[in-house]
C-alpha positions in Angstrom: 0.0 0.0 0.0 1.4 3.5 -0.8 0.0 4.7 2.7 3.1 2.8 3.7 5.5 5.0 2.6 6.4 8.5 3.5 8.0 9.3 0.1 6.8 6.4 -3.0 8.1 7.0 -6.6 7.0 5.0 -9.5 9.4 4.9 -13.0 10.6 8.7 -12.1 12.4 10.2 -14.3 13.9 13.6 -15.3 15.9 14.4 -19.0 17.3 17.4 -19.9 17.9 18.0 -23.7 18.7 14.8 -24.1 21.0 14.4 -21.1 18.7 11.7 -18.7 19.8 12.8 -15.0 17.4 10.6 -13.5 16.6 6.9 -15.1 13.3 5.2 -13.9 13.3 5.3 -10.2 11.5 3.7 -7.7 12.3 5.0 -4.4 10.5 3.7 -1.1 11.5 5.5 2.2 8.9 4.1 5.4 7.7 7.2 7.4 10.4 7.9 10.4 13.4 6.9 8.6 16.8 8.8 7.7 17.3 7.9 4.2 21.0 8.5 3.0 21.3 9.4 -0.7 24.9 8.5 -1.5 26.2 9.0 -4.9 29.1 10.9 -7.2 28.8 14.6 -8.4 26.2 14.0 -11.7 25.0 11.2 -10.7 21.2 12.7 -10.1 20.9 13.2 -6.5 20.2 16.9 -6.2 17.5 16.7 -9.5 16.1 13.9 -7.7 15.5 15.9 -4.2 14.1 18.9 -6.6 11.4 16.7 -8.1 10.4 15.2 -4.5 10.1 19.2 -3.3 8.0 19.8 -5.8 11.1 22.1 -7.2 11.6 20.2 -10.3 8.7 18.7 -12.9 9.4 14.9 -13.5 9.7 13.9 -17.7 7.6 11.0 -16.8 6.6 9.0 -13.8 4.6 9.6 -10.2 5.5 10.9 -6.9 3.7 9.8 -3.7 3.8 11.4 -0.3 2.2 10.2 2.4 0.0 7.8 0.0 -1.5 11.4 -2.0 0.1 12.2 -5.2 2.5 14.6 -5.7 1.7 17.4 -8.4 3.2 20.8 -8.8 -0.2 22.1 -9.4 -2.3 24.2 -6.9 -4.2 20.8 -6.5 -3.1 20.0 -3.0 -1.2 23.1 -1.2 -1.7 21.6 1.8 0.9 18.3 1.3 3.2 21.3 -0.1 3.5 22.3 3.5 4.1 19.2 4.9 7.3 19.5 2.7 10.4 21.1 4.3 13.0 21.4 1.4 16.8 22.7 1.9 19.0 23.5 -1.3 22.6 23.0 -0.8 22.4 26.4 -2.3 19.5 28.7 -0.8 20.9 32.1 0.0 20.4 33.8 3.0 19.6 37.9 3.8 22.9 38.7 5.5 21.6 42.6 6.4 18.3 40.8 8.5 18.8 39.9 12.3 18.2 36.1 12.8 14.9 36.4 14.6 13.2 38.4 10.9 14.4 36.4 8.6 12.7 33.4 10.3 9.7 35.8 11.3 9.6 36.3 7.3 9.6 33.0 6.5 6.6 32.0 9.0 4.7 35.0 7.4 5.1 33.4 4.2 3.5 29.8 5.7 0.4 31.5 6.8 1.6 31.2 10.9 -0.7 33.3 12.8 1.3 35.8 15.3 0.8 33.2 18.5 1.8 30.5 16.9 5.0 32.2 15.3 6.2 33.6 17.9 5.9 30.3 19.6 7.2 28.8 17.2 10.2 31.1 16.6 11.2 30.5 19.9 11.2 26.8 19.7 13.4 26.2 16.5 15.8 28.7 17.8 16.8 26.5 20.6 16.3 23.5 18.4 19.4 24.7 16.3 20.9 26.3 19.6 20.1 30.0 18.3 18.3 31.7 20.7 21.5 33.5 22.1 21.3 34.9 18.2 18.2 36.2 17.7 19.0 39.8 17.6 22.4 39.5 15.5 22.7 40.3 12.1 22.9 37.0 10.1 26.6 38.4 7.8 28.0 37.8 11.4 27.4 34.3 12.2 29.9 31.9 11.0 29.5 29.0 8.8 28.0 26.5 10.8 25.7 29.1 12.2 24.3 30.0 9.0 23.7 26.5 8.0 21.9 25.5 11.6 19.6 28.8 10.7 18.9 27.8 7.1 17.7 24.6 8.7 15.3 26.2 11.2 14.0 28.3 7.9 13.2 24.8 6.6 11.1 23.1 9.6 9.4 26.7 10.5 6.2 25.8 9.3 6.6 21.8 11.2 6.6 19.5 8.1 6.6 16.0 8.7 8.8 15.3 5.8 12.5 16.5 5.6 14.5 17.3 2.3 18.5 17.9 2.8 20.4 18.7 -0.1 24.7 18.5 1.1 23.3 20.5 4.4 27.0 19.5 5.8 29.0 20.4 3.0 31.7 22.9 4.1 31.1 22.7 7.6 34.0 22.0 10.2 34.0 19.0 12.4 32.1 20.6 15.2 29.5 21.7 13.3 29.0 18.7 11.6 28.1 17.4 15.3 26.4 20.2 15.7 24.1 19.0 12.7 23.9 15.6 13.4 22.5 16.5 16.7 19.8 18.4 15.7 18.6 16.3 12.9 19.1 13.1 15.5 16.0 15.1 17.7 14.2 15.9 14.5 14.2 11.9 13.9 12.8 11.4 17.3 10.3 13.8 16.7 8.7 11.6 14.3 9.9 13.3 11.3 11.0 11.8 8.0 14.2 12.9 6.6 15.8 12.5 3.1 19.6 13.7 3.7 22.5 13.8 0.6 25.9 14.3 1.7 29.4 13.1 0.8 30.4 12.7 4.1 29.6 9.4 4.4 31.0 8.7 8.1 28.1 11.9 9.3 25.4 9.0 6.9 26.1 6.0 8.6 25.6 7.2 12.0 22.6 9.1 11.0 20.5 7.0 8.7 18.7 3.9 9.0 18.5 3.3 5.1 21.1 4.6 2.2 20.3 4.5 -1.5 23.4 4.4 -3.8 22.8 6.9 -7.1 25.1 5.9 -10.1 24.5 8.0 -13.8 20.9 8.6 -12.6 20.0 5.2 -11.7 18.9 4.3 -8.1 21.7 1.3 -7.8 20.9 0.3 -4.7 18.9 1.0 -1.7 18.5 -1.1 1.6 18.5 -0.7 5.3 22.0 0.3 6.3 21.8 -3.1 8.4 21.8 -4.8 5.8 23.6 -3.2 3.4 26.8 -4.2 5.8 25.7 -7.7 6.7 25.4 -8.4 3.0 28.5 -6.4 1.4 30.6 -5.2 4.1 33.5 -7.7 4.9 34.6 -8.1 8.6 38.2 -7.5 9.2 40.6 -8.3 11.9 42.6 -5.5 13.5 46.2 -7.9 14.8 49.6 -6.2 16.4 52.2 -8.3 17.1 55.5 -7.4 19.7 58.0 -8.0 16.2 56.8 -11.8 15.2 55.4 -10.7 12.3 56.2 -13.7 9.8 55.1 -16.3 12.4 52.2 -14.3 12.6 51.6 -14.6 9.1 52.7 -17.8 9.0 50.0 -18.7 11.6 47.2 -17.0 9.1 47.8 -18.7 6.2 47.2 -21.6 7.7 43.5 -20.5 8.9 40.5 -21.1 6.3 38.6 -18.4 7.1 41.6 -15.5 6.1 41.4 -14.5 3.1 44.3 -11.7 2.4 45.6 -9.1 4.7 47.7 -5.9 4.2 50.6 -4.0 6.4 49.2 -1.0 8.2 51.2 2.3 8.3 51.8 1.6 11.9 54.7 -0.9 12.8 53.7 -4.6 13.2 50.1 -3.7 12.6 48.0 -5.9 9.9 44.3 -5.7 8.4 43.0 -9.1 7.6 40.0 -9.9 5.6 38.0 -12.9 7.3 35.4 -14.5 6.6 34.2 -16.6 9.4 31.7 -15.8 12.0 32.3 -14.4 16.2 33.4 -18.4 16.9 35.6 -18.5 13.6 37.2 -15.2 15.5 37.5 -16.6 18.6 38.8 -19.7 17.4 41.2 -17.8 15.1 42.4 -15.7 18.8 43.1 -18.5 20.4 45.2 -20.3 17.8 47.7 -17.0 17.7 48.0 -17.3 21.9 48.8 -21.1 21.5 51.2 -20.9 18.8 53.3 -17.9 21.6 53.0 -14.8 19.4 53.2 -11.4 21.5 49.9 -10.0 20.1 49.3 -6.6 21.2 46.1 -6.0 19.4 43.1 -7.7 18.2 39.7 -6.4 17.6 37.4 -6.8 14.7 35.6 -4.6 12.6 33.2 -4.1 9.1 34.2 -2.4 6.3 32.4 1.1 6.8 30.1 2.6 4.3 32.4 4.4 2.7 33.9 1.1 1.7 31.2 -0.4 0.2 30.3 2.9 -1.9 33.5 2.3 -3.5 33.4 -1.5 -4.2 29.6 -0.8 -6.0 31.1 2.1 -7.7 34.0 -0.2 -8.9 31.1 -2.8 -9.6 29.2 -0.6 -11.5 32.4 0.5 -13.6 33.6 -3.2 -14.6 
């Protein structure tokens, strides 16, 4: 049932002169989620976002939100409003104070003076603000400017979140920052389709990632399992200067399949296959046969590995 879905498209597709940015997608993101949109520069994620804000008319296909179609008509203003859409390039008013350019904003979404000034108030502590309110906006730093753009976006309370690179540029701390804020905004109930490069900021935000190659959707899956079924599990070992008995001692285990030096001395990355026993198994072994290990811990490939492997995939 489309009811199911928070955001449901059906062959979508979007060509310019020719050029197809977006190839017959169907895209299912479940109401609450973080969806992750992971992809190269071109490869159609920002004319995707467009056509789900209702920014960019599809060449063919359907868009549902919330079960009700998707039109950039006047047919249904009010699932308009339940859209909260940030470009990665929406300029701000730098000669306004912080408190009227959101007041501006909630004049444009109808908000009558009780609720916006309620309403003010609450997403300028959301976004950790409201110390702000009466400074000019050419004064706030980056990170700043990017955490008011966001409250801009969920003035009017939308239940469904559209993030276009909202991280791009910003300094460690404000990516935390960032991640904070839309962590709460996922608790809240809200939906939220984010883009970003920064992959480590994806994987501990979202709960599903779709991977965009040439304007295909390539894959998309729960980031659970996304790493059970394509990230390896790798073995962390560092050794007290044994390092061919070591290796000695792991080419005679099935469940290794290569390994490589790490930069650090007597450090090695080893690709295994088995399961938490095989591990345990494979520990043991190394104590037995007396080599000085000084490390072992395992680990999955993140998601930044498996980007690459599909990309590489894709390629060959």
């Amino acid at each position: 049932m489309m009811n199911d879905w928070a955001i449901a498209t059906y062959g979508l597709t979007k060509r310019f002169e020719g050029h197809i940015a977006v190839n017959e997608i169907d895209l299912k993101i479940k109401s609450g989620e973080v969806y992750g949109l992971i992809g190269p520069n071109g490869a159609g994620k920002t004319t995707l976002i467009r056509m789900l804000a209702a920014a960019e008319e599809p060449t063919k296909g359907e868009i549902y939100i919330n079960g009700d179609r998707l039109l950039r008509d006047d047919s249904n203003p009010l699932q308009k409003k339940r859209l909260g859409y940030l470009p990665d390039d929406f300029p701000l008013y730098d000669d306004l104070t912080v408190w009227d350019y959101l007041e501006y904003f909630a004049r444009l979404y109808n908000l009558n003076p009780s609720v916006r000034r309620r309403r003010l108030q609450e997403v300028l502590e959301l976004v950790q603000l409201e110390n702000k309110r009466k400074s000019i906006i050419s004064t706030l730093s980056r990170g700043m400017k990017q955490r008011l753009s966001l409250a801009r976006t969920i003035i009017h309370e939308p239940i469904l979140l559209l993030l276009d690179e909202p991280v791009s540029g910003l300094d460690p701390l404000a990516r935390q920052q960032f991640r904070q804020i839309i962590k709460i905004l996922q608790e809240a109930g809200m939906t939220i389709l984010i883009s970003s490069h920064v992959l480590s900021d994806l994987a501990e935000l979202c709960t599903s990632v779709g991977i965009m190659e040439l304007g295909f959707l390539v894959e998309s899956a729960s980031l659970s399992e996304l790493y059970q079924r394509l990230s390896r599990q790798q073995i962390i070992l560092g050794t007290l200067g044994k390092m061919e008995i070591l290796q000695q001692a792991l080419r005679q285990n099935a469940f290794v399949e290569t390994w490589e030096m790490m930069p650090e001395r007597d450090r090695l990355k080893v690709n295994f296959t088995g399961e938490k026993q095989d591990c345990a198994d494979l520990l043991r072994s190394l104590i037995l046969a007396d080599i000085p290990l000084t490390e072992f811990h395992c680990i999955q490939e993140d998601l930044e590995t498996i980007f690459l492997k599909l990309g590489h995939q894709q390629a060959s």
